[in-house]
Every structure is written in structure tokens, then in C-alpha cells.
C-alpha positions as CSV (number, residue, x, y, z in Angstrom):
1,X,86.1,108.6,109.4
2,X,88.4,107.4,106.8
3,X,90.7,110.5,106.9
4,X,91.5,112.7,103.8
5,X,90.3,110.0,101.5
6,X,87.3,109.6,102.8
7,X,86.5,112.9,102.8
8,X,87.0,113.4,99.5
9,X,85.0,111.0,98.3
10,X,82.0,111.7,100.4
11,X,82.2,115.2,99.3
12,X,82.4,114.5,95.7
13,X,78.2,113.4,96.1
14,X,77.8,117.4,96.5
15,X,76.7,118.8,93.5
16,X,77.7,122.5,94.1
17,X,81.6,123.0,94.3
18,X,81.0,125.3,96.3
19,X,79.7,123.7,98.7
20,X,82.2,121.1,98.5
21,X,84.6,123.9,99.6
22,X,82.4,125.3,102.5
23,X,82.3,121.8,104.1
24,X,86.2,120.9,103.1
25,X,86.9,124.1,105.2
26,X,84.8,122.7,107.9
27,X,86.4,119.7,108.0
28,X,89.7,121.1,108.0
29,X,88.9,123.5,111.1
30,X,86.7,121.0,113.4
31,X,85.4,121.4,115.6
32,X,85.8,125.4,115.7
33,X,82.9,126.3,113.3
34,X,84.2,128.3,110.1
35,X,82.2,131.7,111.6
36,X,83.9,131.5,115.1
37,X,87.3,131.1,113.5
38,X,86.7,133.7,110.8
39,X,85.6,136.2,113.7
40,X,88.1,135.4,116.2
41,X,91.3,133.9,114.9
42,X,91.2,134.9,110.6
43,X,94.4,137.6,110.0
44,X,94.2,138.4,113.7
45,X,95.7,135.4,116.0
46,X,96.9,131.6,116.0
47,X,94.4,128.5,116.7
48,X,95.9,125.6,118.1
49,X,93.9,122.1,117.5
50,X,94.6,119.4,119.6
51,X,92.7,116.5,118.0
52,X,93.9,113.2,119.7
53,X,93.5,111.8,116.6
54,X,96.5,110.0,114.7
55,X,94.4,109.3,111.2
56,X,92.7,112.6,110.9
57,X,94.8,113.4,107.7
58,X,95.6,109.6,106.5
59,X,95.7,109.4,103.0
60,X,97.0,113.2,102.5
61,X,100.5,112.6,102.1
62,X,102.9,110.4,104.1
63,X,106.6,109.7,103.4
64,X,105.9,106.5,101.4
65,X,104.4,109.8,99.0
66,X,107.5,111.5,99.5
67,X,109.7,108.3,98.2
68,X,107.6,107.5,95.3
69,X,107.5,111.1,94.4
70,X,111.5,111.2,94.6
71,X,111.2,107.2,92.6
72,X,109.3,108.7,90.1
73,X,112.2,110.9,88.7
74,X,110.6,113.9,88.5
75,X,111.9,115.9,91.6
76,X,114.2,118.4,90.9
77,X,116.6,120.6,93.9
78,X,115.6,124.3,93.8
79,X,112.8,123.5,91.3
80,X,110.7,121.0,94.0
81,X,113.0,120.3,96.7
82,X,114.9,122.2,99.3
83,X,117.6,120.5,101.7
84,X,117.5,122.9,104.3
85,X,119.4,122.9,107.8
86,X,119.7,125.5,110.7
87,X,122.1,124.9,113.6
88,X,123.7,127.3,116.2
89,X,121.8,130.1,114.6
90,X,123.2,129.3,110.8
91,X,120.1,128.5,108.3
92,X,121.9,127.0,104.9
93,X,120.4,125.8,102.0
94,X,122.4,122.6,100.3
95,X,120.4,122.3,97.3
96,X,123.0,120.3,94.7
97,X,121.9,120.8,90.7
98,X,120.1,118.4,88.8
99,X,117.4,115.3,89.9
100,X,116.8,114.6,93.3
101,X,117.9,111.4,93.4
102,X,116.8,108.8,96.0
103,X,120.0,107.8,97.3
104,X,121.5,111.7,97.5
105,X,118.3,113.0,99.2
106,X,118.0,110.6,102.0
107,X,121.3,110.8,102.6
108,X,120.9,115.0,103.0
109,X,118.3,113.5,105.7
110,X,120.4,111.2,107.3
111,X,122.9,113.4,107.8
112,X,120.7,116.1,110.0
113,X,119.0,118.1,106.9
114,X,115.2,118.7,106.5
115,X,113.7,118.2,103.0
116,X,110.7,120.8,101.8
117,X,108.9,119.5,99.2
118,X,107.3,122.4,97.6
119,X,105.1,121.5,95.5
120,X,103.2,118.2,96.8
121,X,100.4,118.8,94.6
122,X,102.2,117.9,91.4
123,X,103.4,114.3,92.4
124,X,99.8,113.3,94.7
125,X,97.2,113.1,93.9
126,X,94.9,113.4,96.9
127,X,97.0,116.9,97.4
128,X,96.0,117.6,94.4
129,X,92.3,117.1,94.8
130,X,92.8,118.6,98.3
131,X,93.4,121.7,97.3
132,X,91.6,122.3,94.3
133,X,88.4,122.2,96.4
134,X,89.5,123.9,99.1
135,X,90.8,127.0,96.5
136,X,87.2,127.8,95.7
137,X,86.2,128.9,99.6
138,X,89.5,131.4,99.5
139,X,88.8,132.8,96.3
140,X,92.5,132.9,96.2
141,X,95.9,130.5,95.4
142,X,95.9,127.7,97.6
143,X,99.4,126.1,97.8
144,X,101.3,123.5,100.3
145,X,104.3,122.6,100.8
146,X,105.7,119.2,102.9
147,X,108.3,119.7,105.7
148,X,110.2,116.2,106.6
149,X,112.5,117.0,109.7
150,X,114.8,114.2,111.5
151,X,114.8,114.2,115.0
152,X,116.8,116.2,117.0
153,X,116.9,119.0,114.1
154,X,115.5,122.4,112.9
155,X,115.8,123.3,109.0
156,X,114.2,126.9,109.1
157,X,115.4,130.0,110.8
158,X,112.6,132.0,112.6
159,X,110.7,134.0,110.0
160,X,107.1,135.4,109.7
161,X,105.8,134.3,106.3
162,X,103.2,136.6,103.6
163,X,100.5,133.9,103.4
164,X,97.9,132.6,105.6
165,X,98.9,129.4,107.1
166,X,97.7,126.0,108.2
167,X,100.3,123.5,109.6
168,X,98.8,120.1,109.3
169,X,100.8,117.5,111.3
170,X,101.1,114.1,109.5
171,X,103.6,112.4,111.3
172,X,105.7,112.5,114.4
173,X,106.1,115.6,116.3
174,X,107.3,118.6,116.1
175,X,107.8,121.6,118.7
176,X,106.8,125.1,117.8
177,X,107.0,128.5,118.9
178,X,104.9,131.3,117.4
179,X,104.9,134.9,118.1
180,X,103.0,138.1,117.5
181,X,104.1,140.9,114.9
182,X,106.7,142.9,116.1
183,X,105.4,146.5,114.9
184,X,102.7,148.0,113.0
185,X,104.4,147.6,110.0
186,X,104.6,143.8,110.1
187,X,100.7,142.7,110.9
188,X,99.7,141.9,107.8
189,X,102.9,142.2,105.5
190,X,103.0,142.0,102.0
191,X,106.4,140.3,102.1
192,X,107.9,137.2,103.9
193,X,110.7,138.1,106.2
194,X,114.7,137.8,106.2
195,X,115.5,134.9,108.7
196,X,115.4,136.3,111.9
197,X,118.1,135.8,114.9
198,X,116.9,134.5,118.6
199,X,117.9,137.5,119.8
200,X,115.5,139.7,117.7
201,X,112.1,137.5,119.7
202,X,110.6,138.2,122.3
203,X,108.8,135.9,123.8
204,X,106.1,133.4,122.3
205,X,102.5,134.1,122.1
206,X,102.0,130.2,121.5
207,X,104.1,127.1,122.4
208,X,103.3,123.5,121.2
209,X,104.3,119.8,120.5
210,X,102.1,119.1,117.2
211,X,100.6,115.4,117.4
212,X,99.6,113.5,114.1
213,X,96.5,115.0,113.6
214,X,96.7,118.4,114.8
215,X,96.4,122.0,113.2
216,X,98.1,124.9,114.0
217,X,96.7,128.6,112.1
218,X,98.6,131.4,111.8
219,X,98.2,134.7,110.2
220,X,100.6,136.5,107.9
221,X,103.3,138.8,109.8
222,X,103.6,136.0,112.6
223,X,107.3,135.2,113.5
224,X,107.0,131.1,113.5
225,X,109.6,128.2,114.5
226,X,109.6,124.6,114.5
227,X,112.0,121.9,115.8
228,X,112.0,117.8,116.0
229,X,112.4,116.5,119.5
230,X,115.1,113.6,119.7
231,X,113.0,111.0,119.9
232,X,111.0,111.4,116.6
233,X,111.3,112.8,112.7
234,X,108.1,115.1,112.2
235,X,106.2,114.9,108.3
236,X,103.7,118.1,108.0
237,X,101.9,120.2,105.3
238,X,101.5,123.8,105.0
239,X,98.0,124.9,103.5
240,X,98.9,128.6,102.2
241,X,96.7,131.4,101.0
242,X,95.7,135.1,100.5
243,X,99.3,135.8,99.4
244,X,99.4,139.3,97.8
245,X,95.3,139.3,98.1
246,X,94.8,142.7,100.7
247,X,92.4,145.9,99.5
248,X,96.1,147.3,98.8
249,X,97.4,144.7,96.2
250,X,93.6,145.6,94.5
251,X,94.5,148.9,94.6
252,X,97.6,148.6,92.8
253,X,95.8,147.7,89.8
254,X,92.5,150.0,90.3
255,X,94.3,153.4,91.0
256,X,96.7,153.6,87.7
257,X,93.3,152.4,86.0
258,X,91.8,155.3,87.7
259,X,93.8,157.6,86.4
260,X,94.5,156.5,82.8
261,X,90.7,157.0,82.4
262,X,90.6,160.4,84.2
263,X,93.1,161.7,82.0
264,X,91.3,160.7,79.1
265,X,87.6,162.3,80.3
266,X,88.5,164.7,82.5
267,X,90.4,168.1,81.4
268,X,91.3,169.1,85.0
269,X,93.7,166.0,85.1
270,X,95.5,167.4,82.4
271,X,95.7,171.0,82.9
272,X,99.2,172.3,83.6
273,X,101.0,172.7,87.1
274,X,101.5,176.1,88.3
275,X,104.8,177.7,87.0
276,X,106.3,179.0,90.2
277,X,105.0,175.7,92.0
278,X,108.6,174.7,92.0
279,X,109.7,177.4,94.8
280,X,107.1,176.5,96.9
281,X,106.8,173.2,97.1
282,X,109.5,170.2,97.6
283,X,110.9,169.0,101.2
284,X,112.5,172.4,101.5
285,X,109.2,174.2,102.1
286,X,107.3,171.6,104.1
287,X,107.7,174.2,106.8
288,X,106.2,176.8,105.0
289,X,102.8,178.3,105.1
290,X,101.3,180.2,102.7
291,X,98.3,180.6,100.5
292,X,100.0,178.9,97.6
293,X,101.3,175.9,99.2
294,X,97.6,175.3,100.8
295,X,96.0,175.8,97.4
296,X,98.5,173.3,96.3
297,X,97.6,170.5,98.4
298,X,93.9,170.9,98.5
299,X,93.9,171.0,94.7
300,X,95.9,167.6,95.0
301,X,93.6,166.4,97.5
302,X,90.4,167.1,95.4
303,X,91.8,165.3,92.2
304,X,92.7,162.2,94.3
305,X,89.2,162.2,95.7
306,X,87.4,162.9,92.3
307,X,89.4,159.4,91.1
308,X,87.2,157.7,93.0
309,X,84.5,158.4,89.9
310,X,87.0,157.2,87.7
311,X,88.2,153.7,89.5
312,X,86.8,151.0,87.1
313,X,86.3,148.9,90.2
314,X,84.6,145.9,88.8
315,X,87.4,145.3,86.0
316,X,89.4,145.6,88.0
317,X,88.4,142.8,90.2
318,X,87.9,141.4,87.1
319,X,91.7,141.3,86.3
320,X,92.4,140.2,90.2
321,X,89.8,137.0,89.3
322,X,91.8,136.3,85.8
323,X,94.7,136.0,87.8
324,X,93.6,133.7,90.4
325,X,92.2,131.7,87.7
326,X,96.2,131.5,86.6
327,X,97.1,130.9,89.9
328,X,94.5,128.1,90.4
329,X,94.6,124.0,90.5
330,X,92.5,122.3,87.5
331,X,89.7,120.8,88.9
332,X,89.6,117.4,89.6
333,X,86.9,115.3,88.4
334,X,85.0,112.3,90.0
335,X,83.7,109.4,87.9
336,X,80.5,110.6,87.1
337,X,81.6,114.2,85.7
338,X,84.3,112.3,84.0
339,X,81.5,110.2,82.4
340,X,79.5,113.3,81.0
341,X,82.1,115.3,80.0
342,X,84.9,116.1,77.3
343,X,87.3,114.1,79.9
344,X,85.3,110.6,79.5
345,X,84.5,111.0,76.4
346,X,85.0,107.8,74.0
347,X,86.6,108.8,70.9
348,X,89.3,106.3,70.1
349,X,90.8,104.9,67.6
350,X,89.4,101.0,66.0
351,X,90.0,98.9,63.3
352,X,91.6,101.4,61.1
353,X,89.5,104.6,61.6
354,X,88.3,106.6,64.5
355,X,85.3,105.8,66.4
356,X,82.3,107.7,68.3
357,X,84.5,111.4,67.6
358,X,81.1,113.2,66.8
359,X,80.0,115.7,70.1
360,X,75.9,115.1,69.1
361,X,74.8,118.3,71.2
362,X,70.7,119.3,70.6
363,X,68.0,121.8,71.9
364,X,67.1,119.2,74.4
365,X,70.5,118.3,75.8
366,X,71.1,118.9,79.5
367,X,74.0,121.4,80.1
368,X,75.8,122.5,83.6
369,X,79.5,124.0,84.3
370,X,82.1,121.8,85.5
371,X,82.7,123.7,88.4
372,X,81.5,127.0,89.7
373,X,84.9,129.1,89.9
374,X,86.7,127.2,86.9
375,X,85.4,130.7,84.5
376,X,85.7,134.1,84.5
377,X,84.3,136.8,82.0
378,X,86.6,139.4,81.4
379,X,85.9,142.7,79.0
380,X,89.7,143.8,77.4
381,X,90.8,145.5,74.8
382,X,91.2,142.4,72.4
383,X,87.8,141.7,73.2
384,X,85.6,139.3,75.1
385,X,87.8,136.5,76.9
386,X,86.7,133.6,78.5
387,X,89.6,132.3,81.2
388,X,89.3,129.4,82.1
389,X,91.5,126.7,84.5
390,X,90.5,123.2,83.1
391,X,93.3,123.1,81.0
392,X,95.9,124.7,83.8
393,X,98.8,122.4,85.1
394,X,99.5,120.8,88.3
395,X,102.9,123.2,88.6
396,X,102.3,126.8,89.4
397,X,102.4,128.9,86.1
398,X,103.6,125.9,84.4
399,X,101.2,127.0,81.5
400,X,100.4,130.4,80.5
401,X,96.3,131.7,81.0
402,X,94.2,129.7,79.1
403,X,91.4,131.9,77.7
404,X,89.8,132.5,74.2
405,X,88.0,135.5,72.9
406,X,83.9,135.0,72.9
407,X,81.8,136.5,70.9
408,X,79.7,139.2,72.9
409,X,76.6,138.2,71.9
410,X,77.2,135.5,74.0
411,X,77.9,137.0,77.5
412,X,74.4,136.8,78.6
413,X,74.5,132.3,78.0
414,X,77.8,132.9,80.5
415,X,75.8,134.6,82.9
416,X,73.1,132.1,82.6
417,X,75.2,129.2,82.8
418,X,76.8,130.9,86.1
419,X,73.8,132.1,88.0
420,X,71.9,128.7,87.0
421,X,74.9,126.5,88.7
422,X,74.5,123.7,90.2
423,X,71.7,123.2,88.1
424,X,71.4,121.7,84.7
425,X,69.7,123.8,81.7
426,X,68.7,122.6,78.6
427,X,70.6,123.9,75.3
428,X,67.4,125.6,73.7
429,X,67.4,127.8,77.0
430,X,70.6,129.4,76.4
431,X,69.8,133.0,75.6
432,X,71.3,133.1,71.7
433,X,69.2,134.9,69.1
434,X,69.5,131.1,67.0
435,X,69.4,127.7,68.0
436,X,72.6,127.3,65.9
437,X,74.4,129.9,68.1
438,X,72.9,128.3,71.0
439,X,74.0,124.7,69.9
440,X,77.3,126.2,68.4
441,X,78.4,127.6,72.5
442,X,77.7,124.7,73.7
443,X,79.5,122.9,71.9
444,X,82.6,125.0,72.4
445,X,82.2,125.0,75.8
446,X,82.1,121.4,76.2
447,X,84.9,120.4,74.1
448,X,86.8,122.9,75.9
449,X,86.2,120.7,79.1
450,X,83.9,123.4,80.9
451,X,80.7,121.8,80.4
452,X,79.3,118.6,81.8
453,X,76.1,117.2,80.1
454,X,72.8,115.5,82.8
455,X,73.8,112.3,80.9
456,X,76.8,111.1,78.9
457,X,76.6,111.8,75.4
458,X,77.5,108.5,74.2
459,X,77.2,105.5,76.2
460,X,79.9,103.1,76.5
């Protein structure tokens, strides 16, 4: 009960964010069980939820959101709103320059267009919070958009998209069609589609009216439609993730890794090529077989293999994780990790001079991180860096990383902080050499927002 809201709040009494995710993504899939979706439906076919249940998402977003957002004079076309139509096998986009003024935009809809909102997270802030929970179960960018579609219309040409998606139906109706991958080389693709023509469909794996309510899954690589019936506009949201996030995009960064350090330790990398391999190799002699052409290859196929003891596999997940933590949401705070941390803290300014400024951290002071997935330890050239989301914006890549560079005598307190989550720790457990040190990281780390203290450090 109580819809998105609700939800929400009762989930911020979990201590673990992690576990706030887990049940988030629960929520969001009842009543099939995460495991049973995961095994049957997860990058291999749609799921259709028929709830029956107008208010399951109340309190995510409705069109009263989308006006204020557009009141608030911070929508922008092409930046956060597209003006989309599709008609007789046409898709245009009517995007003007400049703010998305109320009067222009609703006039767009009156007059037959659809309006994607694509980035509903930066003017709510229950999509907001949404999100940023659910982003820690993915281990990857979660994203939305907001489709609002007048009756009788369709704003988007058939199209299979490079995210995983979750179509959450706020308002109205809205008819769809979905359909499997066309060849090999589209299950699973790394890029979104062209718009794609009626004729180039077979025919649909899965058709639908979406109810207020409702979900509709769909893997990356399937070719998707959705049109208004006459008698009703349709408001949804689209729940996006794993773009770019397959064992091949990790590969792109671990193989030239692989092979940077290869070359550096290993003199068979960098002993010369044959001279005569010219005359033998090449297109022209695929045909061929010889002795030297066979050498050729399996000498090529033993150095790829011997990369293998060269792939620098956990840095390079490393860099993968320093990326999502770009990617990522901050975290949203509820009252009480507001109250005991940098966020709530009560330095102001009164009668002429500032006021309770001093961060009084001891030995004996409780500690715990913020959030379980807000860090990320990552050994580079430069150093050690910290990265860290709590100072991220609410736009994607609005800001650049946020990291700084730790000292490495301190990587083992990290680890300690991160294996002893959600628990709290006192200070003078920190494993520092000094109590100064010990005090001195903590310190940092709060004022940096990524600790929370057991109890607020100044009381109100």
C-alpha cells in the first residue's frame, strides 16, 4: 500500500542499501520473485504484469509532475524534452530551440505530438530517490525517461533499444507490440537501432493494452512499439539499465591493458615479425597452405592465449566500477542519516560570527558509510583515488568524477569501513598506525559526506 511513496519510506528503516535495493527490485517485479525472473525472463524474453491495480506507482511521477517540471523553467528541447510524432510511417522530431515553455509544449500535445521527458530524475524527486536505490541491485546506470502520448497517436517508430527495459504504466493506456531479435547479430546489441519500417516485422512475440499499474520487461535487441488508443492519453516511465555493461564492453578495456603490460614484461611480444611474412599472409593467401602460414597463425594464437597472464582483470573492473560511480545518482538521504551526517550538520551563521562549525570526531565516535556502493578504491598512476558519488548531480555527467587521491596507508580503513557495512565501528578501530591518522580519515571522510556517525555530532 501507499504506492511509490510508501515504499520508499518504509524501505528507508533498512539499514543496508543494499538491501534496500534487493527489496525495491522485488517490489518492482511482484509477484514474480527476482530468481524466477532472473532465470527465465533477464536478457532472454519479455514479462508482461497485469496488476489490476491503478495506484501501484502513485506518487512516481504523474502529469501534474510533468507541468510543474515544465513551470519551473528549467526544461529545455533537445537537452530534457523531445516533441516526437510518427504518422503513416514518418517519425519526426519537432524539437524548437530554447525553454520549453508551458504554453508551446502543450500546444506540441494538443496538436497530436508525444512529449519524452528524458530526464525525470532531475525535476522529482521521488524519481530521484527511485532510482538511486534501485541503481545499487544493477551495479550499473539506472536511467528513465517519461513518455506522455495523446490519444489516438504514436510518437516513436519501431526500434529495439541497447538497455534493459521496464515500461511502467502510470496513466491511461497504451497498446504495444514487441517482437523478438531478428538475427544473431541483434540479441543482445551494443547499439539502439535506426527506426525501423512495418514492413521490416514480422510478427509480434507479445501484444498488450498497458493498464495504470502494469509492467512490461524487455531485453535489449527487442524490436518494441507503442500506440494510444482513441479513447485515452497514456503517461509511462522507462526504467533503463545494463547499457554498454556485457563481458565485451569489459573487454574493451582489459585486452589493450593486456597487452600494454605484455609488451612491457614479456620479450616475445616485442620480437620482430618475420620478413617474408608479407608474401604469405594478407586476404590474397587465405587459400593457401603451407608450413609458414600455419606457423603464423599458431604463433598468433599462442600470444593471444598467453595475454590471458597479462589481463589486469581486477583493475580493470576497477575502472568499469569508477565509471558507474560517474554514471550514478547521489544518494538520497532520509532524515535520520541527514541528522548524523555532513548533510544535517548545523553550522550557520548567528549574531555576527559562525556557530557550531567544529566536526568534534574522537577514538570513541561511532562511524558507518553513507551507503554501500557510494565508494570505490581505485589504484592509478596518480596514485590512490577514492571516487565517490555524494557530490554527483542529478543530470547525467553534469559534473565531472569526484574523487581525491588517499594516502595508501589508508586503504586497509576503506576496506574495513566496506566489509564492516551496515554496521557502525568506532574511530579507534580504524586500522591507522596513529590515532591522529585514524581521527584525521575520519574526519575527511565525513566532511566529504561519505560517513554517517551512530549519533549526530552536535545536537540541535
Amino acid at each position: 500500500g501507499g504506492g511509490v511513496s510508501g515504499v520508499l519510506r518504509r524501505l528507508g528503516w533498512l539499514e543496508d542499501s543494499r538491501q534496500r535495493a534487493a527489496e525495491l527490485f522485488r517490489w518492482l517485479l511482484a509477484p514474480v520473485a527476482p530468481d524466477e525472473f532472473l532465470r527465465q525472463h533477464w536478457e532472454r524474453a519479455p514479462l508482461l504484469l497485469r496488476r489490476g491495480d491503478p495506484g501501484y506507482y502513485a506518487g512516481l511521477f504523474s502529469t501534474a509532475d510533468f507541468d510543474a517540471a515544465l513551470r519551473g523553467g528549467g526544461v529545455h528541447f533537445g537537452t530534457h524534452l523531445d516533441v516526437t510524432s510518427y504518422a503513416e510511417g514518418v517519425r519526426e522530431t519537432h524539437n524548437p530551440s530554447g525553454r520549453a515553455l508551458p504554453a508551446v509544449v502543450w500546444d506540441f500535445y494538443q496538436n497530436g505530438c508525444s512529449l519524452r521527458l528524458l530526464c525525470p530524475q532531475a525535476f522529482s524527486p521521488t524519481v530521484w530517490h527511485f532510482l538511486s536505490v534501485l541503481q545499487e541491485q544493477f551495479g550499473s546506470m539506472v536511467g528513465a525517461n517519461t513518455y506522455l502520448t495523446p490519444p489516438g497517436t504514436q510518437g516513436f517508430a519501431p526500434h529495439y533499444d541497447d538497455i534493459e527495459a521496464f515500461v511502467l504504466q502510470l496513466e491511461g493506456k497504451k497498446h504495444w507490440r514487441v517482437y523478438s531479435p531478428r538475427t544473431d547479430a541483434e540479441v543482445l546489441p551494443q547499439f539502439s537501432s535506426a527506426n525501423l519500417t512495418q514492413a521490416e516485422l514480422g510478427e509480434p512475440v507479445l501484444e498488450t493494452v498497458l493498464e495504470a499499474g502494469d509492467l512490461l520487461y524487455f531485453p535489449r535487441g527487442f524490436i518494441h512499439q507503442g500506440d494510444c488508443l482513441p479513447d485515452t492519453h497514456s503517461l509511462h516511465i522507462t526504467v533503463s539499465s545494463y547499457q554498454r555493461n556485457s563481458w565485451g564492453d569489459l573487454l574493451e578495456k582489459l585486452l589493450p591493458a593486456a597487452l600494454q603490460m605484455a609488451l612491457e614484461e614479456d620479450v616475445e611480444y616485442r620480437r620482430g615479425l618475420p620478413m617474408d611474412y608479407l608474401g604469405y599472409m594478407g586476404v590474397s593467401n587465405s587459400d593457401a597452405v603451407n608450413a609458414q602460414r600455419t606457423a603464423f597463425i599458431e604463433k598468433v594464437q599462442s600470444l593471444i592465449k598467453k595475454l590471458v597472464d597479462y589481463a589486469p582483470i581486477d583493475a580493470a573492473v576497477d575502472q568499469r566500477a569508477k565509471s558507474f560511480l560517474h554514471d550514478c545518482l547521489p544518494p538520497v538521504l532520509t532524515q535520520s542519516e541527514k541528522a548524523r551526517s555532513v548533510y544535517g550538520f548545523p553550522a550557520r551563521w548567528q549574531d555576527g560570527s559562525p556557530r557550531s562549525v567544529d566536526i568534534l570526531i574522537t577514538k570513541d565516535t561511532e562511524v558507518r558509510l553513507l551507503c554501500h556502493g557510494i565508494i570505490r578504491l581505485c589504484n592509478e598512476e596518480g596514485g590512490m583515488m577514492l571516487y565517490h558519488t555524494t557530490e554527483n548531480s542529478r543530470v547525467y555527467h553534469k559534473e565531472e568524477p569526484k574523487f581525491f587521491e588517499l594516502d595508501p596507508e589508508y586503504t586497509d580503513s576503506i576496506e574495513f569501513l566496506l566489509s564492516s557495512y551496515p554496521n557502525h565501528v568506532s574511530v579507534d578501530n580504524l586500522p591507522c598506525e596513529t590515532l591522529d591518522e585514524k581521527i584525521s580519515l575520519a574526519t575527511l571522510l565525513f566532511e566529504k559526506g561519505i560517513l554517517t556517525t551512530k549519533k549526530p555530532l552536535v545536537r540541535v
